[in-house]
N, CA, C and O atoms as a printed pandas DataFrame, in Angstrom:
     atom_number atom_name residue_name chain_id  residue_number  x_coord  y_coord  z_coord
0              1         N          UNK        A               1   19.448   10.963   23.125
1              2        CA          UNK        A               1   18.834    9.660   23.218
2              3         C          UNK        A               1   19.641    8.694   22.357
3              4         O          UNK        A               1   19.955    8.844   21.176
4              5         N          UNK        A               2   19.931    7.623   23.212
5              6        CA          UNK        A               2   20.805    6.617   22.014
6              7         C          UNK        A               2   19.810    5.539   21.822
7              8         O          UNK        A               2   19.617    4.971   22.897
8              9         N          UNK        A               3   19.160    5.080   20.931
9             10        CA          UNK        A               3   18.662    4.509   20.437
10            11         C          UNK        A               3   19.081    3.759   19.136
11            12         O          UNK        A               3   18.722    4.315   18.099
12            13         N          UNK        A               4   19.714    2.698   19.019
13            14        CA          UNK        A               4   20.496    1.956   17.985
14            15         C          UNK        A               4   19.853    1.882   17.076
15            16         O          UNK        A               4   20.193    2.341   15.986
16            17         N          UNK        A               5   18.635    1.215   17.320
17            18        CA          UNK        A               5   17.444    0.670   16.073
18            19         C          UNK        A               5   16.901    1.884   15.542
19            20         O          UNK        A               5   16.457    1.677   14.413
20            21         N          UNK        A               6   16.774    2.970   15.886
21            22        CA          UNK        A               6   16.180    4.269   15.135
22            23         C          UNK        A               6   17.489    4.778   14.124
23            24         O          UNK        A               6   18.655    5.119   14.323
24            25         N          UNK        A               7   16.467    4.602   12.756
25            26        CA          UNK        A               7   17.650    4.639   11.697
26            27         C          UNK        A               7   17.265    6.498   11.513
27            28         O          UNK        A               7   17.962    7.375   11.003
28            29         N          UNK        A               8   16.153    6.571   12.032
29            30        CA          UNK        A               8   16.312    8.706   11.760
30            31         C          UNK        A               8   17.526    9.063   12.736
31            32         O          UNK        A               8   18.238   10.001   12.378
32            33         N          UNK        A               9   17.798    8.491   13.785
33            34        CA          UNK        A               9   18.978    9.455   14.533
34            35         C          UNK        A               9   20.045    9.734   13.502
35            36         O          UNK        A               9   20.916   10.564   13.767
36            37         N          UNK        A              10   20.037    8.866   11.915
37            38        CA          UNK        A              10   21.477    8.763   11.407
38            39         C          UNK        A              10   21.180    9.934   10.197
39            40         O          UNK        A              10   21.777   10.398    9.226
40            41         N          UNK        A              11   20.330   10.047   10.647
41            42        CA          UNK        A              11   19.694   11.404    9.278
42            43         C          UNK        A              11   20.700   12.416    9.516
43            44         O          UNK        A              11   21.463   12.151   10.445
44            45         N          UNK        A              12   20.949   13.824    8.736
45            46        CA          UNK        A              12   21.563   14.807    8.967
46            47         C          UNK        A              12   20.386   15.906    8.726
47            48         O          UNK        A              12   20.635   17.103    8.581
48            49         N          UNK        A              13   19.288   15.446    8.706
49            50        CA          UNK        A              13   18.030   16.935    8.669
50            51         C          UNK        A              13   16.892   16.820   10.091
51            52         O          UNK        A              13   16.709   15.862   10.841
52            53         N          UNK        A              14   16.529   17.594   10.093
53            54        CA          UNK        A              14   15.760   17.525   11.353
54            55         C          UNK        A              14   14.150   18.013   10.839
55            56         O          UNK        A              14   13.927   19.068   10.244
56            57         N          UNK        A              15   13.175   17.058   11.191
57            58        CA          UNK        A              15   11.427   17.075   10.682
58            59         C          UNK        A              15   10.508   17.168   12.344
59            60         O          UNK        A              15   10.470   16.515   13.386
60            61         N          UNK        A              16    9.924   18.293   11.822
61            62        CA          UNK        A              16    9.109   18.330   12.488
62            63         C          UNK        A              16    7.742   16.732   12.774
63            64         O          UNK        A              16    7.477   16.025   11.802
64            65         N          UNK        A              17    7.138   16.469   14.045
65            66        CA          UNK        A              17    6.258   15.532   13.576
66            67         C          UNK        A              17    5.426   15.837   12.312
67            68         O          UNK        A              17    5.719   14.999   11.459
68            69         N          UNK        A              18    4.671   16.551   11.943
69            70        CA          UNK        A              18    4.018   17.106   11.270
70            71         C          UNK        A              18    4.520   16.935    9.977
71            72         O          UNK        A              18    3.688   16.460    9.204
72            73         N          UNK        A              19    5.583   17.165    9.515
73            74        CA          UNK        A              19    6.566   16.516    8.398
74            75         C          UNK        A              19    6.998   15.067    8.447
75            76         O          UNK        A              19    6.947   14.434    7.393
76            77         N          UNK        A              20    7.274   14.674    9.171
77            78        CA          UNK        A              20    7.597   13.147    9.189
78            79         C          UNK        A              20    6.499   12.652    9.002
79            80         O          UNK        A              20    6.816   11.685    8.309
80            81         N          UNK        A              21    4.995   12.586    9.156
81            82        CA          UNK        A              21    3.696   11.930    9.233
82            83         C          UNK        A              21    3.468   12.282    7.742
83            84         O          UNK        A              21    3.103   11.319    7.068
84            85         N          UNK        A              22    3.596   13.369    7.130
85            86        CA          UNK        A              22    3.714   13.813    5.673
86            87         C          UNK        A              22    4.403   12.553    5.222
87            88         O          UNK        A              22    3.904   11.495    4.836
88            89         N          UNK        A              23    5.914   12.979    5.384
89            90        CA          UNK        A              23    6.688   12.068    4.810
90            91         C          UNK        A              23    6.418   10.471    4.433
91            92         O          UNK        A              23    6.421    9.931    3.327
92            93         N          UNK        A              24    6.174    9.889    5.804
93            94        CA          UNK        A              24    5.882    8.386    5.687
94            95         C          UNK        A              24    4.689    7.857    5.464
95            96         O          UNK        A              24    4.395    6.662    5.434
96            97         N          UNK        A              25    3.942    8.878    5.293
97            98        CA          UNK        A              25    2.639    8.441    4.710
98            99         C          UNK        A              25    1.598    7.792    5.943
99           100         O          UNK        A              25    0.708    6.956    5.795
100          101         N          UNK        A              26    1.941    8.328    6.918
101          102        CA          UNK        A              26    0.484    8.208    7.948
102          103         C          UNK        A              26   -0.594    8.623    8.031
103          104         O          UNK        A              26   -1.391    7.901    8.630
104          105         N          UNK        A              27   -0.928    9.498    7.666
105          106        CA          UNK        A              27   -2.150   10.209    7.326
106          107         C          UNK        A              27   -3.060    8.994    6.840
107          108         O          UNK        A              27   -3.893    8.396    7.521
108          109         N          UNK        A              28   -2.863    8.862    6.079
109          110        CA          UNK        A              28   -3.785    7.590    5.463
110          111         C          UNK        A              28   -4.264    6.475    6.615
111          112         O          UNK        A              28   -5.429    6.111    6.777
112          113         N          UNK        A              29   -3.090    6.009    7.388
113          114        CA          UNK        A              29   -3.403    4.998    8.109
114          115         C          UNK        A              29   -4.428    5.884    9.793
115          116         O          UNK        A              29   -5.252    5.524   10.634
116          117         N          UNK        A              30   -3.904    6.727    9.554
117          118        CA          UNK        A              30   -4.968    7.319   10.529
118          119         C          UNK        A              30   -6.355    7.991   10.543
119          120         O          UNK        A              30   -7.077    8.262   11.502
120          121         N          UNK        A              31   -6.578    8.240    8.883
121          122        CA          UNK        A              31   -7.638    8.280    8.313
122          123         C          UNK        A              31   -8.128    6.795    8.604
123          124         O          UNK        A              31   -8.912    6.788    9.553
124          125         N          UNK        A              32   -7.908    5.600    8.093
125          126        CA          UNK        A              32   -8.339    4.602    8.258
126          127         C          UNK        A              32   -9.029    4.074    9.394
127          128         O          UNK        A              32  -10.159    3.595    9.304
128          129         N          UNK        A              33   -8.225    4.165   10.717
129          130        CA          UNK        A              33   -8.173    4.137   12.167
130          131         C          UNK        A              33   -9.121    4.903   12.876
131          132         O          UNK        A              33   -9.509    4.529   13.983
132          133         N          UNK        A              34   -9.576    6.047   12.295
133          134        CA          UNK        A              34  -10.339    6.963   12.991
134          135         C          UNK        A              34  -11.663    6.282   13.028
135          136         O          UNK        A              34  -12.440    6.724   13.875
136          137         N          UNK        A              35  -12.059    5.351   12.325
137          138        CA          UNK        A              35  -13.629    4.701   12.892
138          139         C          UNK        A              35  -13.223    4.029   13.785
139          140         O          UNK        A              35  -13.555    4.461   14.889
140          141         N          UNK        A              36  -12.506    2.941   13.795
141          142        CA          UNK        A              36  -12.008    1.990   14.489
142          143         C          UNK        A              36  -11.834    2.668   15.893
143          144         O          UNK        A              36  -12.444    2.143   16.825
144          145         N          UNK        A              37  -11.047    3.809   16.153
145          146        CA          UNK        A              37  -10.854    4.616   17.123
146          147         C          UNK        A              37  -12.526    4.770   17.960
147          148         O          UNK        A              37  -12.837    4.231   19.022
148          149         N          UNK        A              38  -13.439    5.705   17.060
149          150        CA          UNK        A              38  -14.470    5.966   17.901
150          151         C          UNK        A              38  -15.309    5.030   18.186
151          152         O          UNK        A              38  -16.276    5.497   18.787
152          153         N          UNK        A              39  -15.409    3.230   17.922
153          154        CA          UNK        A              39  -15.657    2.117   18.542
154          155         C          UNK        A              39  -15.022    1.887   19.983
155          156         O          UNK        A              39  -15.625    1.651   21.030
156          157         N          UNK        A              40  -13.342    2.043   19.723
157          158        CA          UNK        A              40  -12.741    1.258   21.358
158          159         C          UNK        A              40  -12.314    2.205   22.186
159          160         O          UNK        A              40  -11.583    1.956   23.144
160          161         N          UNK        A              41  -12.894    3.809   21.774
161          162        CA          UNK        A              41  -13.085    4.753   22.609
162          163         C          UNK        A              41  -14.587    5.187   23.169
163          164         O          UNK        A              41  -15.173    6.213   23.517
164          165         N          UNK        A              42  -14.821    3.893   23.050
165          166        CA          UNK        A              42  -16.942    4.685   22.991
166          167         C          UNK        A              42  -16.976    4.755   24.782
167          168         O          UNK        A              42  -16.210    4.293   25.627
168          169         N          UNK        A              43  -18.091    5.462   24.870
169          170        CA          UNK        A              43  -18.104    5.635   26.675
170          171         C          UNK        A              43  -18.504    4.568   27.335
171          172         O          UNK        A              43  -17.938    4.224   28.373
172          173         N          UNK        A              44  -19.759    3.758   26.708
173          174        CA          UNK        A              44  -19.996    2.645   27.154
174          175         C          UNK        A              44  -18.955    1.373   27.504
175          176         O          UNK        A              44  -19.080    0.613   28.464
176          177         N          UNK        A              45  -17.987    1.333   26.573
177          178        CA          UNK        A              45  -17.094    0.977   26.437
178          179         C          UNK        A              45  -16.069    0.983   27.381
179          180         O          UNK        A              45  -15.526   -0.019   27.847
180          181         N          UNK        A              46  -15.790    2.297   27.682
181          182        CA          UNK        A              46  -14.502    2.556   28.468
182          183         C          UNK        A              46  -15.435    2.523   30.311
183          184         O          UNK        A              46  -14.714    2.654   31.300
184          185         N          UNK        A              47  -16.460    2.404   30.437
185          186        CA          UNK        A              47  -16.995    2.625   31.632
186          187         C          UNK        A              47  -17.863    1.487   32.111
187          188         O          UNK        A              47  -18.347    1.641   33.232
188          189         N          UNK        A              48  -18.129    0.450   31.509
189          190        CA          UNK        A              48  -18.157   -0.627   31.842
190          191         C          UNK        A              48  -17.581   -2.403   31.401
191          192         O          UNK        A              48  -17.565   -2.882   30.267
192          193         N          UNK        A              49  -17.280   -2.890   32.319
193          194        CA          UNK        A              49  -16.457   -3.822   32.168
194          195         C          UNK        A              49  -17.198   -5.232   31.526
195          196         O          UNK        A              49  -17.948   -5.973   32.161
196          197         N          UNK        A              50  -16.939   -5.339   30.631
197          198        CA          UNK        A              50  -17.846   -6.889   29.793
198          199         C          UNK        A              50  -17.515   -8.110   30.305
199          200         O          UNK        A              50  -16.661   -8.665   29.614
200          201         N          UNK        A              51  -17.910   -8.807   31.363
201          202        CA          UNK        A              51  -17.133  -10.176   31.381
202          203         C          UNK        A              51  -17.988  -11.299   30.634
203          204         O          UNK        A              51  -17.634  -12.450   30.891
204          205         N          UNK        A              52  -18.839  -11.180   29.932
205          206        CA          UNK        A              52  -19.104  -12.381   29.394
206          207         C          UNK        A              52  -17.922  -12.775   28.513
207          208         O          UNK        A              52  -17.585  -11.773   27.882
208          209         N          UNK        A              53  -17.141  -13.842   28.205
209          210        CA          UNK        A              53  -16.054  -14.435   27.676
210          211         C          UNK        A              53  -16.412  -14.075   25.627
211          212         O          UNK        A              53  -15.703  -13.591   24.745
212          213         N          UNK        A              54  -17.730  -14.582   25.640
213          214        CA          UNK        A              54  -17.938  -15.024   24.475
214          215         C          UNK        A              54  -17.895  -13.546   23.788
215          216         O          UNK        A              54  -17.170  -13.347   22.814
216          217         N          UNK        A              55  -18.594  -12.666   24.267
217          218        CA          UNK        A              55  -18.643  -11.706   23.910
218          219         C          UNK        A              55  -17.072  -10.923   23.643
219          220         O          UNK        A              55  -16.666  -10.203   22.731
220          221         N          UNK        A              56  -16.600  -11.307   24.572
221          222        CA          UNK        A              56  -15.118  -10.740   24.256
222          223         C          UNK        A              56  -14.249  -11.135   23.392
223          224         O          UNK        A              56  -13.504  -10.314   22.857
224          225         N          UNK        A              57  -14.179  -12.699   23.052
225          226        CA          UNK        A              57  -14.057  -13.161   21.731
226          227         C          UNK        A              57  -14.606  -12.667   20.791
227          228         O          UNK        A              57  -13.917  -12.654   19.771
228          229         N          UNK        A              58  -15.452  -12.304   20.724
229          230        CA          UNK        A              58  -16.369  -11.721   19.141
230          231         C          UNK        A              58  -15.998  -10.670   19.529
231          232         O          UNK        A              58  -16.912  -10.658   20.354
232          233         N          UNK        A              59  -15.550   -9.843   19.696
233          234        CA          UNK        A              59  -15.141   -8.587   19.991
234          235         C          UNK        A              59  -13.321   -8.530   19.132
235          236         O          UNK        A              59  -12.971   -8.104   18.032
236          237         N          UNK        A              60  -12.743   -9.008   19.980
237          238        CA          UNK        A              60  -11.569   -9.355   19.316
238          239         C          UNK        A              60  -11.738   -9.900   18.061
239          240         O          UNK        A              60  -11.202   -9.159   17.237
240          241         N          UNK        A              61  -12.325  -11.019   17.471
241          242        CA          UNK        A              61  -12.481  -11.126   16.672
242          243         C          UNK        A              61  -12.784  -10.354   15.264
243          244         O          UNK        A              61  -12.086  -10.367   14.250
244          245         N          UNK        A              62  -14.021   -9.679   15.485
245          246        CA          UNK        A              62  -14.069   -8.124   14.680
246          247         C          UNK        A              62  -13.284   -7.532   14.696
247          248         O          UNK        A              62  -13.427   -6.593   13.913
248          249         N          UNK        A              63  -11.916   -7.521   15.484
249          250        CA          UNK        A              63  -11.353   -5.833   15.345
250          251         C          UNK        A              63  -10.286   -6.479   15.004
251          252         O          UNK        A              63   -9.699   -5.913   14.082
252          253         N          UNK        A              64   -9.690   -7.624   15.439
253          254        CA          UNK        A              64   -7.954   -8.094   14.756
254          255         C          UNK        A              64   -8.359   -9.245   13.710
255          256         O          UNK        A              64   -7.379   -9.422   12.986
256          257         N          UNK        A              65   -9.177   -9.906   13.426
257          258        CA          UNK        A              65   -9.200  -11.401   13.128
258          259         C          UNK        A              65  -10.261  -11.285   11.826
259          260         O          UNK        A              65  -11.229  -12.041   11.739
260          261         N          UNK        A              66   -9.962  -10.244   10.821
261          262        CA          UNK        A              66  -10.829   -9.796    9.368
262          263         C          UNK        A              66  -11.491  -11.147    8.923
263          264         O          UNK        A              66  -12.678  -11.287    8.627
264          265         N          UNK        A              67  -10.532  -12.108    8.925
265          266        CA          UNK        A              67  -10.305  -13.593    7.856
266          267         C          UNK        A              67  -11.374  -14.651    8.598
267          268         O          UNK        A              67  -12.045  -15.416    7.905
268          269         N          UNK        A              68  -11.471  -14.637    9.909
269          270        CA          UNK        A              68  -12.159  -15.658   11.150
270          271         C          UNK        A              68  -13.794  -14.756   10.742
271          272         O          UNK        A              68  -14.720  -15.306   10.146
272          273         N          UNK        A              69  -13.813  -13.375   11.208
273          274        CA          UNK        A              69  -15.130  -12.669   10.980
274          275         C          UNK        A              69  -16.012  -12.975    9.689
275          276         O          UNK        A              69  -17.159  -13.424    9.700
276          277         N          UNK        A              70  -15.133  -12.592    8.411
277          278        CA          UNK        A              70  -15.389  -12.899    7.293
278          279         C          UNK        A              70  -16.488  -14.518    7.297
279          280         O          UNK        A              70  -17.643  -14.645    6.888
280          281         N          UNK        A              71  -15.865  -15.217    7.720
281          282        CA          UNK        A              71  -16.158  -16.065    7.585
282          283         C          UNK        A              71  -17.274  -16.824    8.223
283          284         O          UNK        A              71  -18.018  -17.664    7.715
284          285         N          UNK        A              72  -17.232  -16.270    9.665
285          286        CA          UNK        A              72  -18.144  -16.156   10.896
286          287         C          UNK        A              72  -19.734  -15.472   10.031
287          288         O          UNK        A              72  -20.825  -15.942    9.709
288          289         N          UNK        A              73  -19.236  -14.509    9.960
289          290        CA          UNK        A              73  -20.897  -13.880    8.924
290          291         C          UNK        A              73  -21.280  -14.563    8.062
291          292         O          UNK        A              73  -22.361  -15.140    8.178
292          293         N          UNK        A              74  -20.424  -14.707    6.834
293          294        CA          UNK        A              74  -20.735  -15.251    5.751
294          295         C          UNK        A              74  -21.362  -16.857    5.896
295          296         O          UNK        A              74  -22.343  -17.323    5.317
296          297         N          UNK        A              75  -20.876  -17.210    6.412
297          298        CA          UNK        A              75  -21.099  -19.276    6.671
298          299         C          UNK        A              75  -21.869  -19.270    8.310
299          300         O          UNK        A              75  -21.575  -20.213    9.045
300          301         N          UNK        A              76  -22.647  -18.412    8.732
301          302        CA          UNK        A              76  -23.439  -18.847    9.938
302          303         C          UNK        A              76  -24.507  -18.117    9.536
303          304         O          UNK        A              76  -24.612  -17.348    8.581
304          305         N          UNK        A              77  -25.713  -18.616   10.817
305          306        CA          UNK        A              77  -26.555  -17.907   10.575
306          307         C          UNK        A              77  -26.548  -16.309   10.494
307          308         O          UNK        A              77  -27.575  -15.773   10.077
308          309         N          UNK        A              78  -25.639  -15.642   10.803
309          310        CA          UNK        A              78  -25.293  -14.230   10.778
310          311         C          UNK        A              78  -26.609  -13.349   10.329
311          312         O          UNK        A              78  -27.479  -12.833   11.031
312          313         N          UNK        A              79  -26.464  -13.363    9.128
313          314        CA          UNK        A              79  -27.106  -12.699    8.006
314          315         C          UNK        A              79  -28.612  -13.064    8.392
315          316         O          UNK        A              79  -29.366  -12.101    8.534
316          317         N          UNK        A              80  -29.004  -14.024    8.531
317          318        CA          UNK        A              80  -30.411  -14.630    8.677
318          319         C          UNK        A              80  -31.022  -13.815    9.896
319          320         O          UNK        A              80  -32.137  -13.302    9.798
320          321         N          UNK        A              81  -30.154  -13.702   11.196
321          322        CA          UNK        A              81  -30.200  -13.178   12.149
322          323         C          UNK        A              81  -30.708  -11.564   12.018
323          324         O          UNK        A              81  -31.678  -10.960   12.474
324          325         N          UNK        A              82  -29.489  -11.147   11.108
325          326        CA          UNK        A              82  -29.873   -9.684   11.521
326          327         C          UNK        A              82  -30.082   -8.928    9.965
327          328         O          UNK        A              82  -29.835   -9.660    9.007
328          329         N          UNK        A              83  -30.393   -7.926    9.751
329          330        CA          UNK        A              83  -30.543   -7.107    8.646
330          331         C          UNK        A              83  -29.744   -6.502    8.076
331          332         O          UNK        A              83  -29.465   -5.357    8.429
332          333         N          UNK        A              84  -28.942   -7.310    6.665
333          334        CA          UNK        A              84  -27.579   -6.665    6.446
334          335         C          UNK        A              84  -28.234   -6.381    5.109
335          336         O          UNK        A              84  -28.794   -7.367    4.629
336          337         N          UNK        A              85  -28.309   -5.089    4.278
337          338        CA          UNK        A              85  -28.150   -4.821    2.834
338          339         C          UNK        A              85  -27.162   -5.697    2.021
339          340         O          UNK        A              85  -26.002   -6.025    2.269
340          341         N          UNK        A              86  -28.036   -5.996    0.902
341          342        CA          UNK        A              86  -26.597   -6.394    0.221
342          343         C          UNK        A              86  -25.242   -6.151   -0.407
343          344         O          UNK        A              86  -24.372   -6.891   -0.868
344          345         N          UNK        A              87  -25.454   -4.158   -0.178
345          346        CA          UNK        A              87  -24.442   -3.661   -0.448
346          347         C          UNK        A              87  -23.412   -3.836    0.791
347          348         O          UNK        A              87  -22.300   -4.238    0.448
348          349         N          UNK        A              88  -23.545   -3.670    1.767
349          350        CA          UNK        A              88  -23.309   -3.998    2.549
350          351         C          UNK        A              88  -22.592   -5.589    2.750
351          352         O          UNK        A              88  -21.518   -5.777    3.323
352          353         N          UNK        A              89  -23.426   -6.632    2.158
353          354        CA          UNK        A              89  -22.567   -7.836    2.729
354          355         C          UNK        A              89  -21.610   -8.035    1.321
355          356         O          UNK        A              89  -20.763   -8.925    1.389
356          357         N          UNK        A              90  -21.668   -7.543    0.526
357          358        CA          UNK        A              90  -20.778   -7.332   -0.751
358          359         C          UNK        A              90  -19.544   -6.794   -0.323
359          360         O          UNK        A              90  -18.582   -7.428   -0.757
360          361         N          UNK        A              91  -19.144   -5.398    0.706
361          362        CA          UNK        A              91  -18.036   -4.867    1.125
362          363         C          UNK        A              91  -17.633   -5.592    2.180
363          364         O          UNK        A              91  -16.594   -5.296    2.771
């Protein structure tokens, strides 16, 4: 495989995946990911199609847009709406 931009082809050792995910420290980020995962893998999810718009914005919003959400909860009625602990609106 010639691949220019892959700076491992220029390595002289050879890693298993399993070692390379060691190595670069993924584990962590896939620890992280694994909730996130069983949200945009849910069945409901994958088996029916949402077209309300708005909803799909707030959707996106929660999952890429931390800084817009943050802010969305905190400064709207959010909280008033629904039942958040305060440990909870603290994290």
């Amino acid at each position: 495989m010639d691949v220019p931009f892959c700076l491992g082809l220029e390595e002289d050792r050879i890693l298993t995946v399993a070692e390379w995910i060691e190595e670069q420290g993924i584990a962590v980020y896939q620890e992280m990911e694994a909730p996130f995962k069983t949200i945009t893998t849910n069945e409901f999810l994958s088996q029916n199609k949402i077209t309300n718009k708005k909803i799909q914005e707030i959707f996106y919003m929660v999952c890429f847009d931390l800084d817009r959400f943050r802010r969305f909860v905190m400064e709207s009625t959010f909280l008033e709406r629904f039942e958040v602990g305060p440990e909870a609106v603290e994290k």
